[in-house]
C-alpha positions in Angstrom: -12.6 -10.8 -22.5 -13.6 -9.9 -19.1 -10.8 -8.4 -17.2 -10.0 -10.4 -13.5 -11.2 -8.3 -10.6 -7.1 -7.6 -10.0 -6.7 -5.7 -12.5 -10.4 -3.8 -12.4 -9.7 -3.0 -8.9 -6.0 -1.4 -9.6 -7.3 0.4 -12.2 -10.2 1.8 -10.0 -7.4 2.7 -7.9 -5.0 4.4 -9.8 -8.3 6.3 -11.3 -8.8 7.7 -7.2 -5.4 8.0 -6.0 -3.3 9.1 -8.9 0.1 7.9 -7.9 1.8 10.1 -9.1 5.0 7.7 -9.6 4.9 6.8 -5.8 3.0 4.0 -3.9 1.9 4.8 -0.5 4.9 4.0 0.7 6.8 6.3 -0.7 8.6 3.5 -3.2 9.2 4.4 -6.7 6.4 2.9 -9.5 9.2 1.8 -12.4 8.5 -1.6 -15.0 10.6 -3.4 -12.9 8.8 -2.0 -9.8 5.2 -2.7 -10.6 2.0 -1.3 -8.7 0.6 -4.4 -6.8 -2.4 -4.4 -4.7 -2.3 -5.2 -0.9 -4.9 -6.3 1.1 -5.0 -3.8 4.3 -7.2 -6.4 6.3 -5.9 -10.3 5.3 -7.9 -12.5 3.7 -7.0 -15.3 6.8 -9.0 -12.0 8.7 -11.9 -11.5 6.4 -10.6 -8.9 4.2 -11.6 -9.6 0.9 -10.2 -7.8 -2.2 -12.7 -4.6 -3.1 -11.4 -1.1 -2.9 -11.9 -0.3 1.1 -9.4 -3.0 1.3 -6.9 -2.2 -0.7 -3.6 -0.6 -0.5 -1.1 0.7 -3.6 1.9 -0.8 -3.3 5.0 -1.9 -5.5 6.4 -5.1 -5.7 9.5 -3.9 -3.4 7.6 -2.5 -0.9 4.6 -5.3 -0.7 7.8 -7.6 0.0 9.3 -4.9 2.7 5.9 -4.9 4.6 5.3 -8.5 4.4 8.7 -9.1 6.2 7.8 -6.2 8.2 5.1 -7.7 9.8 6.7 -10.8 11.1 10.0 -8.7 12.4 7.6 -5.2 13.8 3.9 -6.2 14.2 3.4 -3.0 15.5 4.5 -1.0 12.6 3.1 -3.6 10.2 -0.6 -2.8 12.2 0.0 1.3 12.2 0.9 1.5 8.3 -2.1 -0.4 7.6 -4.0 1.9 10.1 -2.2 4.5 7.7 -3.9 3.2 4.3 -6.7 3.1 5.9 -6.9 6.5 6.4 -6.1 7.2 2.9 -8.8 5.0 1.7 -11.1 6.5 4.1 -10.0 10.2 2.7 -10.6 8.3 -0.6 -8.8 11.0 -2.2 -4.6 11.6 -3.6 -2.6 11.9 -1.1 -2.1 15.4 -0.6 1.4 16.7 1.3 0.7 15.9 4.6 -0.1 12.6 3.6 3.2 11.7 1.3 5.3 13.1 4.6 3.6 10.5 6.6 4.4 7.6 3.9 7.9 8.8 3.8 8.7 8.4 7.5 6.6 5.4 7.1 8.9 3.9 4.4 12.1 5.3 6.8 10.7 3.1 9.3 10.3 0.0 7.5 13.5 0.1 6.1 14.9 0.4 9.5 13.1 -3.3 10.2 14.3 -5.0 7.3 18.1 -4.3 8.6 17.7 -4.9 12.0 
């Protein structure tokens, strides 16, 4: 049974990023909060799903930046500027990096109660 490129490219993800129970926004992985994949450039803007387009994010916080982008376009355009700088480091994210995500994640929620 051949796995569906989803789940081969989360895998290859989690294999490079090592969560560490966290996404890249700073929301908590948990069963109920599940590890989804997010595509950094949309596919409506010729991102297509391979690993320099792909952002680990949960369920809760997919949904957060979603709405985020039609209620802060500008903070929706510098987190994904931010993922892309941890998928050009192509590494965990090391301190610096999980400060950013959590004023990132600050940020967003901000939006979502605006």
């Amino acid at each position: 049974d051949a796995l569906p490129i989803y789940q081969i490219l989360l895998k290859q993800l989690l294999s490079i990023y090592k969560p560490d129970g966290f996404d890249w926004l700073s929301y908590q992985i948990t069963k109920s909060n599940i590890l989804t994949l997010h595509h950094v450039t949309k596919v409506a803007e010729g991102g297509i799903l391979k690993i320099e387009n792909a952002a680990l994010l949960t369920k809760k916080s997919h949904r957060a930046l979603n709405i985020c982008e039609y209620r802060d376009y500008i903070l929706y355009k510098e987190i994904n500027d931010f993922f892309r700088k941890i998928i050009l480091s192509g590494l965990p994210l090391d301190e610096y990096l999980k400060a950013e995500s959590k004023e990132y994640k600050k940020a967003l929620v901000k939006t979502l109660y605006k």
